[in-house]
C-alpha positions in Angstrom: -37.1 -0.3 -4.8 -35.6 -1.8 -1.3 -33.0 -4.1 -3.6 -29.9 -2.4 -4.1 -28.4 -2.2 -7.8 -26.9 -5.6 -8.6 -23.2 -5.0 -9.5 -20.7 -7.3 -11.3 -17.5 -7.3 -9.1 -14.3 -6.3 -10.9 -12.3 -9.2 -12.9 -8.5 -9.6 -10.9 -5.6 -9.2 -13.3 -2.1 -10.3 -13.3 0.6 -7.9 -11.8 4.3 -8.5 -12.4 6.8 -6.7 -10.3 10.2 -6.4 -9.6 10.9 -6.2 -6.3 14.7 -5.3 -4.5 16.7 -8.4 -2.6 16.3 -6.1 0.6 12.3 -5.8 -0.3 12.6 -9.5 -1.3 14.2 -10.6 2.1 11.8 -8.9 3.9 9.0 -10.4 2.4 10.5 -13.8 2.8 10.9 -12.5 6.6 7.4 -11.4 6.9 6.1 -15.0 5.4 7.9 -16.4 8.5 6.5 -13.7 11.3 2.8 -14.6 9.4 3.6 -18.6 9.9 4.7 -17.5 13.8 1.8 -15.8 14.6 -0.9 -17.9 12.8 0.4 -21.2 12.4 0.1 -22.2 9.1 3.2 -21.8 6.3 2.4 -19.1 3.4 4.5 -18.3 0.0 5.6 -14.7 0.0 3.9 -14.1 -3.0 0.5 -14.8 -1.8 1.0 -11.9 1.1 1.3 -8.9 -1.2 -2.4 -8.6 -2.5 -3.4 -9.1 1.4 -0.5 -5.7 1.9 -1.6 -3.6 -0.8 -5.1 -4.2 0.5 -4.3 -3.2 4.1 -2.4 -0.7 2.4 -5.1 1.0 1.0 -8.0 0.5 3.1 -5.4 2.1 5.9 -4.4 5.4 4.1 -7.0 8.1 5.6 -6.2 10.4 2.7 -6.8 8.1 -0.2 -10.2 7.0 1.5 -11.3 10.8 2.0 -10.4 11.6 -1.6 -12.0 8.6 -3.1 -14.9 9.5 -1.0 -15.1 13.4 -2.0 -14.9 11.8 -5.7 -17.8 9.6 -5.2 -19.8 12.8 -3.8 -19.6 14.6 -7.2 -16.7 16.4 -6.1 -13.5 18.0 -8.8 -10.8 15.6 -9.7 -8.3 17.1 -7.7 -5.3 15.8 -5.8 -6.4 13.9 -2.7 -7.0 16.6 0.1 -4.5 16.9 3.4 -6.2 16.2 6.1 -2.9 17.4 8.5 -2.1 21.1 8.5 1.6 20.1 9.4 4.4 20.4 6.9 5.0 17.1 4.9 8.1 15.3 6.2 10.1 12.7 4.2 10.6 9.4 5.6 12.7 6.8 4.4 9.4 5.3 2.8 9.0 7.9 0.6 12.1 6.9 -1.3 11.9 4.5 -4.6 12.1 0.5 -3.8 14.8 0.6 -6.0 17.1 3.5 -4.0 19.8 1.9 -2.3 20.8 2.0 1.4 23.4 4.4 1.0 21.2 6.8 -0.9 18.6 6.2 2.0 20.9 7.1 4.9 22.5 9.8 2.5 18.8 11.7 2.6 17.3 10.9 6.0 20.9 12.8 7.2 19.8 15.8 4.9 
């Protein structure tokens, strides 16, 4: 058959988060870069569904896993795709840790 199987696109759901006032005021922040660069005013809120999209459809890992799943592959972890040993960053660290706690590790 040339048509493809018709599929019924997933329903959205509600998320509730709470986010840090750092997190928070860089959101706020970002809403005003985004009206900078395209002109028109957004609400903060409405750019983190846009960010967690980028988000994932940037991570290179998470897209070779999920596509190594969808090949009938185990249900592993998601495979490295860098030989190099893992190195923290300061994104690695909960939202919630504070800034001492982040300057306390990146100096570890």
């Amino acid at each position: 058959m040339k048509l493809t199987r018709i599929t019924k696109p997933l329903r959205s759901v509600q998320v509730r988060v709470t986010v840090t006032g750092e997190l928070n005021a860089a959101l706020e922040n970002y809403a005003r870069y985004y009206e900078h660069v395209h002109g028109d005013p957004v609400e903060p809120r409405a750019l983190i569904p846009q960010m967690l999209r980028a988000f994932i459809e940037g991570d290179r890992e998470f897209q070779a896993w999920t596509r190594s799943r969808s090949n009938g592959a185990s249900t592993g972890p998601p495979p490295r795709l860098c030989r190099k040993p893992l190195r923290r960053h300061k994104c690695d660290y909960p939202i919630a840790a504070s800034a001492d706690a982040l300057g306390a590790a990146s100096r570890a």
